[in-house]
C-alpha positions as CSV (number, residue, x, y, z in Angstrom):
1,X,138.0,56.2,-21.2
2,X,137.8,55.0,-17.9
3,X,134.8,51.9,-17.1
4,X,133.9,54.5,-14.1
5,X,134.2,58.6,-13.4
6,X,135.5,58.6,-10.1
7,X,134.9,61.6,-8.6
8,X,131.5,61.2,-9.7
9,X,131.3,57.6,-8.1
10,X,132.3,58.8,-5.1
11,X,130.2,61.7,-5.0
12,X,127.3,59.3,-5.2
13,X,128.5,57.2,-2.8
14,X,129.1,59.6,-0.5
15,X,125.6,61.3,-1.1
16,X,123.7,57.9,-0.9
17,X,126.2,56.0,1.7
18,X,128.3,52.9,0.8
19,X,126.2,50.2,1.8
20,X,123.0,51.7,-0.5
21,X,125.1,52.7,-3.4
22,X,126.5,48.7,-3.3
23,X,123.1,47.4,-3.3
24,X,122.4,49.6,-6.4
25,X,126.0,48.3,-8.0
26,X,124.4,44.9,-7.5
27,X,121.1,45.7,-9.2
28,X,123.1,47.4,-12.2
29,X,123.9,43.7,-13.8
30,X,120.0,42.6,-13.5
31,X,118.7,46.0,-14.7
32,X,121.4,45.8,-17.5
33,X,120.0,42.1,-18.3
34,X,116.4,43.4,-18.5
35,X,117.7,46.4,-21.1
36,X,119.8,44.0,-23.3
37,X,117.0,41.5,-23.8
38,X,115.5,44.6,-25.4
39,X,118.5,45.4,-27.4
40,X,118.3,41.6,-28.5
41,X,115.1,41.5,-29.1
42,X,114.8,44.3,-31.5
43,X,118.3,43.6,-33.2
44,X,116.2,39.9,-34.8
45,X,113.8,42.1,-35.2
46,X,115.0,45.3,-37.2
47,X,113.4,47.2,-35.2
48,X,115.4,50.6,-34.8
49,X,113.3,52.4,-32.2
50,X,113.2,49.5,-29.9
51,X,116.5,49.3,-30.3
52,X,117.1,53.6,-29.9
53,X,115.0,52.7,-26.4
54,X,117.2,50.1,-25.1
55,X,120.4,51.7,-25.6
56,X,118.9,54.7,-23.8
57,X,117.8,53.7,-21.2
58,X,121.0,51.4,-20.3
59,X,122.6,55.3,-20.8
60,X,120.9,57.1,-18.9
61,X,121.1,54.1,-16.2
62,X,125.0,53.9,-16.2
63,X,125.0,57.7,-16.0
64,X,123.3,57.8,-13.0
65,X,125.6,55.4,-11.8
66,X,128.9,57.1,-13.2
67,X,129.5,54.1,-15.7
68,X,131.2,56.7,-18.0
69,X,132.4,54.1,-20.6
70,X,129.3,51.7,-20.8
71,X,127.2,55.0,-21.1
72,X,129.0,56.0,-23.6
73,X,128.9,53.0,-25.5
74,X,125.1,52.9,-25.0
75,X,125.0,56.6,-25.9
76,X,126.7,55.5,-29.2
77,X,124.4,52.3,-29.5
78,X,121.4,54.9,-29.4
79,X,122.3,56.5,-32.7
80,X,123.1,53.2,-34.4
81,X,121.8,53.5,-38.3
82,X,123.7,50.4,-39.8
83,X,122.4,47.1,-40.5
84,X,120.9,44.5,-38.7
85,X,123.3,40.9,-37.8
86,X,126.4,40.6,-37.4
87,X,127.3,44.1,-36.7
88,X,124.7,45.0,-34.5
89,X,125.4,41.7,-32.3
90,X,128.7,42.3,-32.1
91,X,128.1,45.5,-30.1
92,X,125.8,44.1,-28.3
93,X,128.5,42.0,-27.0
94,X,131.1,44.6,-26.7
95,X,128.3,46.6,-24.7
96,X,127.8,42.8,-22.3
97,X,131.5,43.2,-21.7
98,X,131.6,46.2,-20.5
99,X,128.7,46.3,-18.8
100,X,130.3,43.1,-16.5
101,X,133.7,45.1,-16.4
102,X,132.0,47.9,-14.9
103,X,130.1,45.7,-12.3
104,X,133.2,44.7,-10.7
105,X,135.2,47.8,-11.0
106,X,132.5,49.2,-9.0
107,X,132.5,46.6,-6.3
108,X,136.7,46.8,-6.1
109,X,136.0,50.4,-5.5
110,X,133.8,50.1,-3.2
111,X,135.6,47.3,-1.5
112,X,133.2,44.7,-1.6
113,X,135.6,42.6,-3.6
């Protein structure tokens, strides 16, 4: 799966203009921060729904923002029903990856890298 939908990116770059949709590309990665201290949070703390929360809301986010692959991943994330530590951290960390990935993917494709 591609990090971004394309067609959709530029559909919503088109609809909101360039310079707007890069200001929201550049609020993706603190808004992402804010939702993964939530994911962290309830991983130490076993707490599922907090955890369902986080994930979607960083999905529904990156959908809005045609992050295909990091929605997905949070989509995934969502219905996560195994157990707490090591597992759960480690897709937290796949999620920070591609999260990052997406960030500049969108900024190459919008040319402001």
């Amino acid at each position: 799966m591609d990090l971004i939908d394309k067609s959709r990116f530029a559909e919503v770059s088109s609809a909101l203009g360039t310079e707007h949709f890069g200001m929201l590309v550049g609020l993706l990665s603190s808004s992402y921060q804010e939702e993964r201290a939530r994911l962290v949070s309830a991983a130490s703390n076993h707490d599922s729904k907090a955890l369902h929360e986080a994930a979607h809301t960083i999905k529904g986010m990156a959908a809005n923002m045609a992050a295909a692959k990091l929605a997905e991943e949070a989509r995934r994330l969502e219905g996560y029903d195994g157990a707490f530590g090591d597992e759960i951290n480690a897709r937290i960390a796949e999620l920070d990856k591609t999260a990052d990935d997406t960030v500049v993917a969108m900024k190459a494709e919008l040319g402001l890298i």
